[in-house]
C-alpha positions in Angstrom: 70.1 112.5 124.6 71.8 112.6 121.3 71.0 111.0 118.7 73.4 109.2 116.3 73.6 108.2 112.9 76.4 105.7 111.2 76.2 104.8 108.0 77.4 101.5 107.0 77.2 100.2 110.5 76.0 96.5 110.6 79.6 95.8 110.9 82.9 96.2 111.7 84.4 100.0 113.4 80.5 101.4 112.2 79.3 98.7 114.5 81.5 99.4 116.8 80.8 103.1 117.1 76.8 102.1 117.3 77.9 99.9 120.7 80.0 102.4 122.2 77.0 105.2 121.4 74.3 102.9 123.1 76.6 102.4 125.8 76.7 106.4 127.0 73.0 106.8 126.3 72.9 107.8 123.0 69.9 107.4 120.8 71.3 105.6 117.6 70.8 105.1 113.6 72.4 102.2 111.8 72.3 102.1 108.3 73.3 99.0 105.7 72.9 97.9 102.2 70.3 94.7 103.0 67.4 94.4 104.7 69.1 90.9 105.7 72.2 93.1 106.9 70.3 95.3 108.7 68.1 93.1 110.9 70.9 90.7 111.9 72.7 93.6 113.3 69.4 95.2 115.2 69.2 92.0 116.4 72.4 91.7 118.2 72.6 95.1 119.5 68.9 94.7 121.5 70.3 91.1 122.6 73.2 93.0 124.3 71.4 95.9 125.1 68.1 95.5 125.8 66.8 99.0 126.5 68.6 100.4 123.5 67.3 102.9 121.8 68.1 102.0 118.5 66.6 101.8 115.1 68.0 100.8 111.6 66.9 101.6 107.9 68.6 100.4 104.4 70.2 102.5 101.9 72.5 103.0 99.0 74.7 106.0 100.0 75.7 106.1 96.4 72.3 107.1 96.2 71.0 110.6 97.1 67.7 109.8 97.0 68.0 107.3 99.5 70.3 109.2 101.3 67.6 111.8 102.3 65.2 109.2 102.7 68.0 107.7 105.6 67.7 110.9 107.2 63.5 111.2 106.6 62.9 108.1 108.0 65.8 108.4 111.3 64.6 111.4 112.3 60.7 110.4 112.2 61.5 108.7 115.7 64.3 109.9 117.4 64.1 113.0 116.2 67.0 115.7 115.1 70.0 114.2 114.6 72.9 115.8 116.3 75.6 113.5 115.0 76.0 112.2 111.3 79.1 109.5 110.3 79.9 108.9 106.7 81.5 105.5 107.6 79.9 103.2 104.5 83.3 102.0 102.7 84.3 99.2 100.7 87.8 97.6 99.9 89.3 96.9 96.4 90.8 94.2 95.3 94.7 93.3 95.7 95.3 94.0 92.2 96.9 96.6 89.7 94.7 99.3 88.5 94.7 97.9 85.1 93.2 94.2 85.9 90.5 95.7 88.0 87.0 95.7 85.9 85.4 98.7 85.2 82.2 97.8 87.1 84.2 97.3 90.3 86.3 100.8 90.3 83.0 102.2 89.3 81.3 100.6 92.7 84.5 101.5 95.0 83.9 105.7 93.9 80.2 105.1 94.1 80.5 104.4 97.7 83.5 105.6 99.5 83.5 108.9 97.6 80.2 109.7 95.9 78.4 108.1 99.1 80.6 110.9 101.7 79.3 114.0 98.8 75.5 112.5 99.4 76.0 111.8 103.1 77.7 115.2 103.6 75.5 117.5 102.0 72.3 116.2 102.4 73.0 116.1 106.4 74.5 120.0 106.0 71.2 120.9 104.3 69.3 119.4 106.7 71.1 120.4 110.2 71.1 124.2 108.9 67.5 123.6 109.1 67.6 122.4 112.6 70.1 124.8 113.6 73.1 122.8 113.9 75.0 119.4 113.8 78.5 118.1 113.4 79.6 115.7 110.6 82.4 113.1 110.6 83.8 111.7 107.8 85.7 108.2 107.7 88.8 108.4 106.4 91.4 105.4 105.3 94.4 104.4 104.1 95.1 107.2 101.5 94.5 109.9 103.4 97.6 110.9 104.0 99.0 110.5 101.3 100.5 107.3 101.6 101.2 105.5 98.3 101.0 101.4 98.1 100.8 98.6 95.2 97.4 97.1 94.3 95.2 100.3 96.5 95.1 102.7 93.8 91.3 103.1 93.7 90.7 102.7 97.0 93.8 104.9 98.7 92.7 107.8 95.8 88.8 107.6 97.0 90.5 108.0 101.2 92.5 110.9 99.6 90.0 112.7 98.4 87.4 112.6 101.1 89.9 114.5 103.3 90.4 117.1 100.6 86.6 117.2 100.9 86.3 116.8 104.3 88.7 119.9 104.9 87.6 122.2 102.1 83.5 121.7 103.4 84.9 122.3 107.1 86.3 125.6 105.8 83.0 126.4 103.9 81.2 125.4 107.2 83.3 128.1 109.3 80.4 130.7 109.3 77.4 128.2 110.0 76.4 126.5 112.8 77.0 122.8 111.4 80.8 121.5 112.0 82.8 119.0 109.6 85.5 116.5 111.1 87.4 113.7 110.1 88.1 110.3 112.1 91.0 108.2 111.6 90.9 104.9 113.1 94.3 103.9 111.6 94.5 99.7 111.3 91.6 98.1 113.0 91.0 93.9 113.1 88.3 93.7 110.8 87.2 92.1 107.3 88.7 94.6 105.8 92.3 94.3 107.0 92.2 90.6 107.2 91.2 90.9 103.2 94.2 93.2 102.3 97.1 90.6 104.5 96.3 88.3 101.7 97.5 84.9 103.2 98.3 83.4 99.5 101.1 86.3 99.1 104.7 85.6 99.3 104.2 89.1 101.7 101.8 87.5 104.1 104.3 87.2 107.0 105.6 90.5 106.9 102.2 91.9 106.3 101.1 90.0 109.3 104.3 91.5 111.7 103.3 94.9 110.5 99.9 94.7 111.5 100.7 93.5 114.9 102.8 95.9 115.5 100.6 98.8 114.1 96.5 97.1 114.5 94.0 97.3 116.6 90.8 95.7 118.2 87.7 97.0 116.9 86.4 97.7 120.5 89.7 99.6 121.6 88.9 101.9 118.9 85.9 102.5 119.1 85.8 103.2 122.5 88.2 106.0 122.0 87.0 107.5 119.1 83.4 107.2 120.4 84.2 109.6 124.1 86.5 111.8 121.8 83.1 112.0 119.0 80.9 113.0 121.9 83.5 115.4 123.5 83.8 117.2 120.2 82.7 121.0 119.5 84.8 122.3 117.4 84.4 122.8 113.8 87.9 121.0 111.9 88.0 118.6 114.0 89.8 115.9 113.1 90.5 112.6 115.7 92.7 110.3 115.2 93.8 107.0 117.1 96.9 106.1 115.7 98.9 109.2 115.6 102.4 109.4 114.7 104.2 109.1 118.4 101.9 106.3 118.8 103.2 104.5 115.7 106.9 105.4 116.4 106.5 104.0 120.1 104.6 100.6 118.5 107.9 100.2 116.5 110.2 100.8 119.4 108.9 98.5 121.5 107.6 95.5 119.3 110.6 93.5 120.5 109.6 93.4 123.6 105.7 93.2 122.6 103.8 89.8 122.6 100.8 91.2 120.5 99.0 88.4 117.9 96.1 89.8 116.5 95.3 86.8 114.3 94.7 84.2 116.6 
């Protein structure tokens, strides 16, 4: 039985991935910022699954410290873990660069990129210990280079992880720990129904694009979940919304009744 740990999973495609885990068996970790965060979410995944095994312990992935205490205190009970996921993210606000305060910019690189350095090393230390391990990193939009108004700290923090993420794969080549990268391309959750922005004279067309382009939470999940568990090679990198699959969603939107929003 593998065991499993998300960070920032009380909600959203970390919560997802927690479900789909329990669902094939897995033991699994979730991690979140509150105790309050934390609990609710342990709550509802023994509701729906009732002989779960499944645990959950708070922490500040900005936070290195805590980091390794994350892993201490998972492993105490379940054991090695075979499968770390740097998922813990947050959004920025739809603004330009310059009207952002400097205590928000500092918080979005605390967590989406100084939180994958802690999350990734301190899990490569540790599974060179065990003997191995993969590693998946969470990436976003950014990292593929994609350039849009009012995401400049968030899409630059997505960039770099998968310069990360790629350069630690390649140092990883000769060990027995392996380094992917997950791309769950537009999923329904708080995040993307933040960044529509319903006030904005763009909100229709934002909301036509995402039909077009989005995805349930559970859909993906499900697919990156078997493909996560399938996995054993080092580079790896799994993504659901690959570029056929966006030129086909285009193609055939005319014809597609798709609302997300309802």
């Amino acid at each position: 039985m593998k065991h499993m740990l998300i960070t920032g999973s009380t909600r959203g495609i970390g919560f997802g991935l927690a479900q789909r885990f329990i669902e094939a068996d897995c033991q699994v970790t979730i991690n979140g910022m509150t105790v309050e965060s934390v609990n609710s979410a342990l709550q509802k995944l023994r509701k729906a699954y009732p002989s779960a095994k499944v645990q959950g312990f708070v922490g500040d992935v900005g936070n290195y410290q805590e980091v390794e205490r994350l892993w201490d205190n998972a492993t105490k009970s379940f054991g090695k873990i075979d499968i770390w996921i740097n998922n813990a993210g947050i959004d920025q606000e739809r603004k330009n660069a310059w009207d952002i305060e400097p205590t928000a910019f500092e918080r979005i690189v605390k967590t989406n990129l100084l939180g994958i350095f802690n999350g990734s090393t301190v899990a490569f230390k540790r599974m060179l210990e065990q003997g191995n391990g993969q590693i998946f990193n969470m990436e976003g939009f950014g990292s593929d280079g994609m350039i849009r108004e009012k995401m400049t700290f968030y899409g630059t923090t997505k960039s770099a992880l998968r310069y990360f993420t790629r350069s630690l794969a390649k140092e990883a080549s000769k060990t027995p720990v392996m380094v992917g990268t997950l791309s769950p391309g537009m999923v329904v959750t708080d995040f993307l129904l933040k960044s529509i922005n319903l006030n904005s004279k763009d909100a229709e067309k934002n909301k036509k694009i995402f039909n077009i382009l989005a995805d349930e939470v559970d859909t993906v999940t499900d697919f990156l979940s078997q493909r996560i568990l399938e996995s054993n090679k080092n580079d790896d990198h799994i993504a659901w919304l690959t570029k056929g699959k966006v030129i086909w969603r285009f193609v055939s939107s005319p014809f597609s009744k798709r609302n997300l929003f309802n």
